[in-house]
TIRO-313540 format. One record per residue (C-alpha): residue number from 1; residue in three letters; chain; x, y, z. Coordinates in steps of 0.25 Angstrom, whole numbers, always signed. Each point is the difference from the previous one (the first is absolute). Example, Ala and Ser with C-alpha at 12.3 -4.5 7.8 and 13.67 -1.06 7.14 Angstrom:
<rs>
 resi resn chain     x     y     z
    1  Ala     A   +49   -18   +31
    2  Ser     A    +6   +14    -2
</rs>
This chain:
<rs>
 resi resn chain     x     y     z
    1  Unk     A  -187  -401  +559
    2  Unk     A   -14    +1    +6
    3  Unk     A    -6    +6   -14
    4  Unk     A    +8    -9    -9
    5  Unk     A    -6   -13    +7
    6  Unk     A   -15    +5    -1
    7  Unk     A    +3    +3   -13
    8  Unk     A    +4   -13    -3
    9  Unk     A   -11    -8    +9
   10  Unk     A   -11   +10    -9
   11  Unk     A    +8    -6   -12
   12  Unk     A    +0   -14    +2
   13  Unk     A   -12    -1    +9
   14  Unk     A   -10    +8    -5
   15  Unk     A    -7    -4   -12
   16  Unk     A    -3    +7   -13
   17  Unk     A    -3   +16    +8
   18  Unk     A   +12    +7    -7
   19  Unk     A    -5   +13    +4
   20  Unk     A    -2    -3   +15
   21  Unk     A   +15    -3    -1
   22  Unk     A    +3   +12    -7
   23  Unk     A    -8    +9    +8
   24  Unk     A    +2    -7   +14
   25  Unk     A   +16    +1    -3
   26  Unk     A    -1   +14    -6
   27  Unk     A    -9    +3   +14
   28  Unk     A   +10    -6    +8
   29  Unk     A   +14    +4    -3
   30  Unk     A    -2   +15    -2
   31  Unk     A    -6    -1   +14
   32  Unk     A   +10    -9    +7
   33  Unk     A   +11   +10    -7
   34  Unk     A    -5   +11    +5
   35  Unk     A    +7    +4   +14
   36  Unk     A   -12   +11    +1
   37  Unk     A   -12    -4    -7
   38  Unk     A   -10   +12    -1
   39  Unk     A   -11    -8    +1
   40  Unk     A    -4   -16    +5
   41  Unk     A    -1    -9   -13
   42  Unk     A   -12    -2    -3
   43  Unk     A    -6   -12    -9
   44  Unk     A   -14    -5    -4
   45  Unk     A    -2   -14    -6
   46  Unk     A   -10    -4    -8
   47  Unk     A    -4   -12    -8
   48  Unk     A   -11   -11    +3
   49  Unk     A    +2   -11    +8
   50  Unk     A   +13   -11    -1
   51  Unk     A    +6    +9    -7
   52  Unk     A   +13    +4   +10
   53  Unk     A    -5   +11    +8
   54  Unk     A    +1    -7   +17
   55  Unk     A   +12    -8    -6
   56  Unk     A    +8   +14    -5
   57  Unk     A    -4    +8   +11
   58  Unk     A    +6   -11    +9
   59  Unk     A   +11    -3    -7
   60  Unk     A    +4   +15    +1
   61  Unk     A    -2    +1   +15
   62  Unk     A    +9   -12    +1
   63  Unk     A   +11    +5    -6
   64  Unk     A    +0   +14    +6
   65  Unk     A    -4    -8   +15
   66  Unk     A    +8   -10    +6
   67  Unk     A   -12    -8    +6
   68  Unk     A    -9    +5   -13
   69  Unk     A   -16    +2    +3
   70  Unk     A    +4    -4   +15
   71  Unk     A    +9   +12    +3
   72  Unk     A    -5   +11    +9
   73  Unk     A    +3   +11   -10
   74  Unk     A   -12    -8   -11
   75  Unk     A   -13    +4    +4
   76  Unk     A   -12    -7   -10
   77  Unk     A   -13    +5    +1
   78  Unk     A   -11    -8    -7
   79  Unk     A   -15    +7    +0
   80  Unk     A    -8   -12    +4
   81  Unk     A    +8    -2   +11
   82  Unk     A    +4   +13    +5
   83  Unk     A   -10   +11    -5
   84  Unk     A   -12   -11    -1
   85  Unk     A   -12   +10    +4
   86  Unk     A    -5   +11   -10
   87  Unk     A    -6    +7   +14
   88  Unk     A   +14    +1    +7
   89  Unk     A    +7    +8   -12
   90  Unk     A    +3   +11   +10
   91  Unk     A    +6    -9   +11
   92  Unk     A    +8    -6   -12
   93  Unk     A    +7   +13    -6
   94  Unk     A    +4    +4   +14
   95  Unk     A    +8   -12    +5
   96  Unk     A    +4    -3   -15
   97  Unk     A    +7   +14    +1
   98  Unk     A    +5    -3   +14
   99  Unk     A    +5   -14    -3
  100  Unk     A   +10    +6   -12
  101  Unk     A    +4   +12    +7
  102  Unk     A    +4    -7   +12
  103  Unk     A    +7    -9    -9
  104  Unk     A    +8    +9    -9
  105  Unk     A    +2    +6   +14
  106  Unk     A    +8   -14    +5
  107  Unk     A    +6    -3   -13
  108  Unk     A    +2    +7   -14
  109  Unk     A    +2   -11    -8
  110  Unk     A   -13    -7    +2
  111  Unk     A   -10    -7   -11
  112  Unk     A   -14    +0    -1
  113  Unk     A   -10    -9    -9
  114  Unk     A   -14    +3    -1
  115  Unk     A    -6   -13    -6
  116  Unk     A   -12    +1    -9
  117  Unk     A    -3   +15    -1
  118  Unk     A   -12    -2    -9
  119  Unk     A    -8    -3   +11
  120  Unk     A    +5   +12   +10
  121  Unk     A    -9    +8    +4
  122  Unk     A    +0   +15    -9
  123  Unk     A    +5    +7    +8
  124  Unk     A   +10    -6   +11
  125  Unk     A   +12    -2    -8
  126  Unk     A    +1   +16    -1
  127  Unk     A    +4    +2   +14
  128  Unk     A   +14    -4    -4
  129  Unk     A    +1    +8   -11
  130  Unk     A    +9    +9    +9
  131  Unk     A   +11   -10    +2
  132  Unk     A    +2    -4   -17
  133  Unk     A    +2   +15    -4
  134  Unk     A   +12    +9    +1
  135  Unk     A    -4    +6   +11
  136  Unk     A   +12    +5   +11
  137  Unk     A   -10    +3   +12
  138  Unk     A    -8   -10    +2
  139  Unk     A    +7   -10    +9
  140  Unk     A   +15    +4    -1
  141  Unk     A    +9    -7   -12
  142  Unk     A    -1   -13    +7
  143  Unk     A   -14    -4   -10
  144  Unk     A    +8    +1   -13
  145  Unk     A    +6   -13    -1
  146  Unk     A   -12    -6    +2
  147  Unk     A    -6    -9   -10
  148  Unk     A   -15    -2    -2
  149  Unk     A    -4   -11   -10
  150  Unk     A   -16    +0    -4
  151  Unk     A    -4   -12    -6
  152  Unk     A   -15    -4    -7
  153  Unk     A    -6    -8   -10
  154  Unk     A    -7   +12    -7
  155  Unk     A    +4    +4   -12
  156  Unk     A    +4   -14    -3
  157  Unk     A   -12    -1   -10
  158  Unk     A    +4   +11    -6
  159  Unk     A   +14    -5    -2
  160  Unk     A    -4   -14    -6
  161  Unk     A    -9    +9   -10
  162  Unk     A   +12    +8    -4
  163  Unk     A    +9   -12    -2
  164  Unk     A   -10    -8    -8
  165  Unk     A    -4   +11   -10
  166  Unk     A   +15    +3    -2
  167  Unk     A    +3   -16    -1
  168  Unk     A   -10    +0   -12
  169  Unk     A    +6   +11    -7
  170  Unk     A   +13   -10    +2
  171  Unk     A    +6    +9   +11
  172  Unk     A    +6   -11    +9
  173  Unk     A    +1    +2   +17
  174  Unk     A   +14    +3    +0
  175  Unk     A    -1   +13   -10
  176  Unk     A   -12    +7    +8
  177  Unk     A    +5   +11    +6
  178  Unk     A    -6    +8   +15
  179  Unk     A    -6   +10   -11
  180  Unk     A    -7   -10    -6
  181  Unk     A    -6    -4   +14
  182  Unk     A    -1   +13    +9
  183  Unk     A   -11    +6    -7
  184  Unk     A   -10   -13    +4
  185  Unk     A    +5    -2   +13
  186  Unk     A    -2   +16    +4
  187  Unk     A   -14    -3    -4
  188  Unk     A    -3   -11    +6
  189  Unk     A    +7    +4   +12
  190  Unk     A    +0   +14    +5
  191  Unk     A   -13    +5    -9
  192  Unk     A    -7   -11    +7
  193  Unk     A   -11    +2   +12
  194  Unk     A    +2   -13    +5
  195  Unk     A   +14    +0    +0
  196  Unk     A    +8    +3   +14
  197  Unk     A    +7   +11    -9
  198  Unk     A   -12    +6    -5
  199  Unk     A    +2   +17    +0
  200  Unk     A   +13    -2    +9
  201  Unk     A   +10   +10    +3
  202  Unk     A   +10   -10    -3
  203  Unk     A    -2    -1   -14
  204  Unk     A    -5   +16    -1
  205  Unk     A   +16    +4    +6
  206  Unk     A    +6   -11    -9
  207  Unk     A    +4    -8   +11
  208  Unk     A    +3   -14    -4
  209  Unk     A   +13    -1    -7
  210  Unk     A    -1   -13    -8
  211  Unk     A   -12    -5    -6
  212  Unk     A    +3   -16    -2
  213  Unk     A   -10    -8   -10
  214  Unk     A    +0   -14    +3
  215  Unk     A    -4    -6   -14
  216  Unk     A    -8   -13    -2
  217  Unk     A    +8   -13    -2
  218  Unk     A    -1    -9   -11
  219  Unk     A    +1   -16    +1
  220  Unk     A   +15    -1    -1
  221  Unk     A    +1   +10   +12
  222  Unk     A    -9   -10    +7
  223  Unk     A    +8   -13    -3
  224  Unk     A   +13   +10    +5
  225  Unk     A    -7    +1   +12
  226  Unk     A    -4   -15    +2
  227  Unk     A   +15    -2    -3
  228  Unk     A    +4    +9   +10
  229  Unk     A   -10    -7   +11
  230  Unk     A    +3   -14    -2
  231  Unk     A   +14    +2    +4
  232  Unk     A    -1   +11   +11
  233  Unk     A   -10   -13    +7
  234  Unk     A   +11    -9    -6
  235  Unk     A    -7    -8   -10
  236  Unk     A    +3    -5   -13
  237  Unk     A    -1    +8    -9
  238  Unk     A    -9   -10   -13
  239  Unk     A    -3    +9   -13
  240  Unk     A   -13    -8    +0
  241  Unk     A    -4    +6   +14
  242  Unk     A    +4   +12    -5
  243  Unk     A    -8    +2   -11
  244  Unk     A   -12    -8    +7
  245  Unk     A    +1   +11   +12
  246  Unk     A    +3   +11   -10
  247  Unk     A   -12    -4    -7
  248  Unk     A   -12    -2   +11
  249  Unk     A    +1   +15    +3
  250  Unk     A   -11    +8    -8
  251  Unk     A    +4    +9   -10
  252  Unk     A    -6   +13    -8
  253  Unk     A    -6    +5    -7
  254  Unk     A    -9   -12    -4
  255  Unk     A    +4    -4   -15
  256  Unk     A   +15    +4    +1
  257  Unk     A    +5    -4   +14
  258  Unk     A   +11    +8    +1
  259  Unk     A    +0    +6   +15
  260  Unk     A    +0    -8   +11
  261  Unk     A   -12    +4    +8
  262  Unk     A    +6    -3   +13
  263  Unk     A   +13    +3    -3
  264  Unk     A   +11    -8    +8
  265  Unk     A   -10    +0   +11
  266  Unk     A    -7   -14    +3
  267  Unk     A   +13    -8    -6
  268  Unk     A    +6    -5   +12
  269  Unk     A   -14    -5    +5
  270  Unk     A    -1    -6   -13
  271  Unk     A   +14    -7    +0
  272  Unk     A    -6    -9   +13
  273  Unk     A   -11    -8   -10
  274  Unk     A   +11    -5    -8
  275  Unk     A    +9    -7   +12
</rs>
């Protein structure tokens, strides 16, 4: 039941990201079936901001947690916060090591988000390489139900390229395909120094299971997602204020307009001028 409601909140609430739905799912179930996984699932999120990236992964940790991003078993790290000091990187690999061991010690079944792994430090993320392979000795069998979730703005550039080179050769969203995407986003990802992936054994042993592309959305996604606000704050949902909020959010590229820059991102800020 568990896998048929997310799919079905994916469905209706998640706007115009077939593949995410499609690879999320696919991610998903074959872990959740599986009585003895031979590795923790392992997903990396891409796309630029607004898109659906937080609003997935926390989704997803509702569904599998009763008290979501509050459960003890839901560890989110977030490199500003908790990896601040290039200087420290040492300090940080040893009690980001520690923190998931003793965790996967205390419960299998436990999720872990790292927000924003564009701006991780090179380097650091590789210490936990040793719990998203198939290893069996590294700490017992309880690590393989884990699941990690990485999530970054990086390679969204490189995805909104893709999908307006293919919209002008008249390829709509809902036809591209991960091949059409994977290609930009390992550039722009893994074969980038500034990137928290940058020369990672994580992507040398092929550790990351799903690959998710967030695409760009276009100005009826938006107005789908003022729609969808205005009723979660319990206001009246006008076609005018739709289209005026869906409108006041800037758009590229300059002469055609097609992507919201921002995507979903500012529109409940924006909702507030118009009540």
């Amino acid at each position: 039941h568990f896998v048929s409601g997310l799919e079905f909140d994916l469905a209706t609430n998640l706007v115009g990201q077939p593949l995410v739905r499609q690879q999320v799912m696919k991610g998903v179930r074959e872990f959740l079936e599986n009585p003895n996984p031979v590795k923790p699932l392992v997903m990396s999120f891409h796309g630029s901001t607004g898109t659906g990236k937080t609003y997935v992964s926390s989704m997803l940790i509702r569904y599998l947690f009763q008290s979501g991003l509050q459960s003890p078993y839901v560890h989110h790290f977030s490199p500003i916060v908790h990896f601040p000091h290039a200087e420290q990187i040492e300090q940080y690999k040893e009690s980001l090591k520690r923190w998931i061991q003793g965790n996967l010690t205390n419960c299998g079944r436990s999720a872990f988000l790292f927000d924003e792994m564009d701006k991780m430090h090179p380097g650091l993320i590789d210490v936990i390489s040793p719990f998203l392979g198939p290893s069996w000795v590294v700490y017992g069998t309880n690590y393989r139900k884990a699941i990690f979730i990485f999530i970054s703005n990086a390679g969204g550039e490189q995805i909104n390229n893709v999908t307006l080179a293919l919209w002008r050769a008249r390829k709509d969203r809902e036809e591209i395909s991960l091949q059409d995407l994977e290609p930009a986003i390992s550039k722009a990802v893994f074969e980038n120094p500034q990137s928290g992936f940058w020369k990672s054994g994580i992507i040398n042993e092929h550790l990351i299971d799903f690959v998710v592309p967030f695409l760009p959305l276009k100005h009826h996604h938006v107005k789908q997602c003022v729609v969808s606000e205005l009723v979660q704050q319990g206001l009246e949902v006008r076609p005018g204020v739709v289209q005026e909020v869906a409108d006041s959010i800037p758009y590229f590229p300059e002469e055609e307009k097609l992507f919201s820059s921002t995507g979903c991102k500012t529109v409940a800020s924006r909702i507030s001028f118009f009540f």
